[in-house]
C-alpha positions as CSV (number, residue, x, y, z in Angstrom):
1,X,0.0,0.0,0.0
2,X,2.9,2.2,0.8
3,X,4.7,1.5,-2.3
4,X,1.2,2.3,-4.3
5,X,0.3,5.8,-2.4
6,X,3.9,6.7,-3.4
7,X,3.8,6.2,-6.5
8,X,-0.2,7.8,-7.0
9,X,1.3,11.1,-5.1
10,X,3.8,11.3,-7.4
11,X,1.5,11.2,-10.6
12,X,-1.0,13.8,-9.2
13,X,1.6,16.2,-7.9
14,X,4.0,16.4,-11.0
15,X,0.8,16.0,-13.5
16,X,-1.3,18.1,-11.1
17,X,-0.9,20.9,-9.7
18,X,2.3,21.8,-7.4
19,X,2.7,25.1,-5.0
20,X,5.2,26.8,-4.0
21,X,6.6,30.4,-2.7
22,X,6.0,33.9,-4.3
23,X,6.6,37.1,-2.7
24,X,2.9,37.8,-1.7
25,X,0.7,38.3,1.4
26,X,0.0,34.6,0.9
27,X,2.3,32.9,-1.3
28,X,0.8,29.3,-0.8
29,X,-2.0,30.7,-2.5
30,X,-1.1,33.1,-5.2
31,X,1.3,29.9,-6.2
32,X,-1.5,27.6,-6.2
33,X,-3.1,29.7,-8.5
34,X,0.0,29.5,-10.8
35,X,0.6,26.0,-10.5
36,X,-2.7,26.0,-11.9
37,X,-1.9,27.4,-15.2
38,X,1.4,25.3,-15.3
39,X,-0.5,21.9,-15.0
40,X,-2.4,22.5,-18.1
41,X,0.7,22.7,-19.8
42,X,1.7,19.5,-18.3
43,X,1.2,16.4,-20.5
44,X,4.2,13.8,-20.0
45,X,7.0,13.5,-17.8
46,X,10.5,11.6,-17.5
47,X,12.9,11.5,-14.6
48,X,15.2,9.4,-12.6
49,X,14.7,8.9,-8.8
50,X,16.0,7.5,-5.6
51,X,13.5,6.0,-3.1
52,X,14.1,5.8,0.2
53,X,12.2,3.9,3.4
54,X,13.1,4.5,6.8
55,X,10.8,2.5,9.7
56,X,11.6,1.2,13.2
57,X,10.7,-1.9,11.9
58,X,13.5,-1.9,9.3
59,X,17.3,-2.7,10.7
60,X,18.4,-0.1,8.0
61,X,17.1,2.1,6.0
62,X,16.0,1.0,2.3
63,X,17.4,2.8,-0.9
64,X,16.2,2.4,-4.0
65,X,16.7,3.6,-8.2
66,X,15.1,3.8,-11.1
67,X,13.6,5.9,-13.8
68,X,9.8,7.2,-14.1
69,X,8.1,7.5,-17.1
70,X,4.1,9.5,-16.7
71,X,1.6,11.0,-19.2
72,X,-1.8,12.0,-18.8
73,X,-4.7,10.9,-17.7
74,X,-2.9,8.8,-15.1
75,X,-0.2,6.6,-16.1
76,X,2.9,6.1,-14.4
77,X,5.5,3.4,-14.8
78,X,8.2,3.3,-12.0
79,X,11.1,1.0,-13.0
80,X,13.4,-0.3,-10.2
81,X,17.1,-1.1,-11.3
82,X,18.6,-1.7,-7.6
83,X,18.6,-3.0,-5.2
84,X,16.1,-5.3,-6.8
85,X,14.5,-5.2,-10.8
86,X,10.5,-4.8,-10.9
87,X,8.5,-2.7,-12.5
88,X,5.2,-1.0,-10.5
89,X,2.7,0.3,-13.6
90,X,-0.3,2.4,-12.7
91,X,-3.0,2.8,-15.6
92,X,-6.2,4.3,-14.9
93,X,-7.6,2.8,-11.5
94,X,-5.3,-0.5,-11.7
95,X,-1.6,-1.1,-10.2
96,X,0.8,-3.9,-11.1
97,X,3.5,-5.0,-9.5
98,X,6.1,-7.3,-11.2
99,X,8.6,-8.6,-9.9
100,X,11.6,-9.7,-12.0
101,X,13.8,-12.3,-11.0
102,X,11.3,-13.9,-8.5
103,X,8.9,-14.0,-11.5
104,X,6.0,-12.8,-9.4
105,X,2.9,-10.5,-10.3
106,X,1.0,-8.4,-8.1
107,X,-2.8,-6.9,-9.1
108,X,-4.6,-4.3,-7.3
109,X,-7.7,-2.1,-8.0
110,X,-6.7,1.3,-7.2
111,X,-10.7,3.0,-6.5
112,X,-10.1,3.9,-2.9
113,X,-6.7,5.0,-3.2
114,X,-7.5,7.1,-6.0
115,X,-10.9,8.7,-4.9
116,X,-9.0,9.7,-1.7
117,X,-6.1,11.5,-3.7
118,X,-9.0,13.4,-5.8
119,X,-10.6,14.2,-2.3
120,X,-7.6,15.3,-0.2
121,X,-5.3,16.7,-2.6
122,X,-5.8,17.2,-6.5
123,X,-9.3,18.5,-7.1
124,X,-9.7,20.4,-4.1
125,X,-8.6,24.2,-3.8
126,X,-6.2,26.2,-1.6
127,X,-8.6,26.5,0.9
128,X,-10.1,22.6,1.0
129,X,-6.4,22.1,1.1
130,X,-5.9,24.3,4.1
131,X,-9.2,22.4,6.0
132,X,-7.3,18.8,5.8
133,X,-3.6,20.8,6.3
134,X,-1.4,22.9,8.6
135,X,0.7,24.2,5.5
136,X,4.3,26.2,5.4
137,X,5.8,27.4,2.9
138,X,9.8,27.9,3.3
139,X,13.2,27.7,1.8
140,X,15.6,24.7,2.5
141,X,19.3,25.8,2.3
142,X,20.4,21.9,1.6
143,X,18.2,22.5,-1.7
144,X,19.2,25.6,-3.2
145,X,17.0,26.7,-6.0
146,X,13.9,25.1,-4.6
147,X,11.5,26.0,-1.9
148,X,9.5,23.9,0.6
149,X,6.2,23.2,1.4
150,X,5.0,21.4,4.7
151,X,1.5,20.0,5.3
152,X,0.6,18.5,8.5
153,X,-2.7,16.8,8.5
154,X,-5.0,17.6,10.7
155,X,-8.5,16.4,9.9
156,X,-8.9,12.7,10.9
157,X,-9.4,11.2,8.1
158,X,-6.3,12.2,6.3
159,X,-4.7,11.0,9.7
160,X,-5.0,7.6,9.3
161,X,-3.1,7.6,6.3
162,X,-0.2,10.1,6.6
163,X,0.9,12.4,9.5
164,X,3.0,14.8,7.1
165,X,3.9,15.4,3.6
166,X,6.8,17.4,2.2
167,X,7.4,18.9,-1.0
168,X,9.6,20.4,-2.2
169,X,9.5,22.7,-6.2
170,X,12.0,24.5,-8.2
171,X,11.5,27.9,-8.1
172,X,11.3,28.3,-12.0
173,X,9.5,25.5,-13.0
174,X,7.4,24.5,-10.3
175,X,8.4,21.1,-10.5
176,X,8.6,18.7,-7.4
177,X,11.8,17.6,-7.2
178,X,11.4,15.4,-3.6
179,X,8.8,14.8,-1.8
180,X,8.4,13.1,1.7
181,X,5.7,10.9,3.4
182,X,5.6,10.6,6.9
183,X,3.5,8.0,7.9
184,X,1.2,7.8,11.7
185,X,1.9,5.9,14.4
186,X,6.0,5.4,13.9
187,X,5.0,3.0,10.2
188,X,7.9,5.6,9.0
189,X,8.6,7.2,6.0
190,X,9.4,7.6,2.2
191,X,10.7,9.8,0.7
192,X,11.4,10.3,-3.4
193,X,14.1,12.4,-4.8
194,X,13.5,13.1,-8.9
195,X,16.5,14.3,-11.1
196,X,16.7,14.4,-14.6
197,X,13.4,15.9,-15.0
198,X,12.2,17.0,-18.9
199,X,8.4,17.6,-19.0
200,X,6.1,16.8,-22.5
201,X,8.9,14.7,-24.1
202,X,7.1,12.1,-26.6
203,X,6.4,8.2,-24.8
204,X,5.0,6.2,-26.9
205,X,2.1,3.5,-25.4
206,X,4.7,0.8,-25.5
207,X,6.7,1.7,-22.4
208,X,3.7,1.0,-20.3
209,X,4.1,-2.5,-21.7
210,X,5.5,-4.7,-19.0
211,X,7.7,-7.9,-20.0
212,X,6.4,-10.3,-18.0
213,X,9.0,-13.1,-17.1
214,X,7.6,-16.5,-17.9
215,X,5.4,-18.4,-16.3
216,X,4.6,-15.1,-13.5
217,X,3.2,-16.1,-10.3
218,X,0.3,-14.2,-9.2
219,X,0.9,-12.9,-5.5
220,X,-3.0,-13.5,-3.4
């Protein structure tokens, strides 16, 4: 579920709309309203990234790389290279995982998941946004370049899914270059760093085409 919500946030906030600072009264939402007329001009995106999960439960933290690959309405296709190959695809309201060496395939309807992104952070404005969030808006010196934007939750039902999220956008492009997840209840966290970014480059349908290894299993 983790590994799905990840990968959802990422689709809605690089295809969707992003925020971020501008020297106004309010700058969360004079950005919003520019992020606005960015995400219209949004229509594919590339990039490499580096996910990382950090729980209590975990002896060490987990580090992982790949390459993205998105386009509108709502497909993304994460591929991991290390530390182990699979591929997680998300088309329309349906994930699959596969994974590569083990030979092993993963299905899950993604309804839910997606009605609660819609609810709690895509088609909502600044102020819905503000009714589910504490939000900041500052600059991280370890990222020059970008600024950062911190959303506590605060309405219960966004609670039971995520304590915090963290974003952080170029300042000229509005794109999210890392985001964080911080999970309730000491679950943990992920966080996804994005490099390599160039927006509306053509994909043709055929790298959403997964190569299934033969004879997959099909995880229960």
């Amino acid at each position: 579920m983790i590994g799905t919500f990840s990968a959802l946030l990422i689709s809605v906030l690089i295809l969707g709309p992003a925020v971020t600072q501008e020297p106004q009264v309010d700058s969360f939402t004079g950005l919003h309203e520019r992020a606005r007329e960015v995400e219209r001009t949004l229509v594919t995106l590339r990039a490499d990234f580096v996910e990382t999960t950090e729980s209590d439960l975990l002896a060490e933290r987990i580090t992982a790389r790949g390459t993205m690959v998105a386009s509108r309405p709502l497909r993304v296709l994460l591929r991991y290279d290390e530390p182990e190959r699979k591929i997680l695809l998300i088309d329309g309201n349906e994930m699959r995982m596969v994974w590569l060496e083990r030979r092993e395939e993963e299905k899950m309807p993604l309804g839910e998941i997606e009605k609660a992104v819609d609810k709690y952070f895509y088609r909502v404005s600044q102020k819905e946004l503000r009714r589910h969030f504490d939000i900041q808006v500052s600059s991280d010196p370890g990222l020059p370049g970008t600024h950062q934007i911190d959303m506590i939750a605060k309405s219960k039902q966004v609670k039971q899914g995520l304590d915090r999220l963290q974003i952080w956008v170029e300042e000229s492009t509005l794109f999210m270059v890392k985001m964080r997840m911080i999970y309730p209840a000491g679950v943990g966290s992920k966080t996804i760093e994005l490099s390599d970014l160039r927006a509306n480059v053509p994909i043709e349908d055929e790298e959403f085409q997964i190569p299934l290894p033969p004879h997959p299993q099909t995880r229960q």
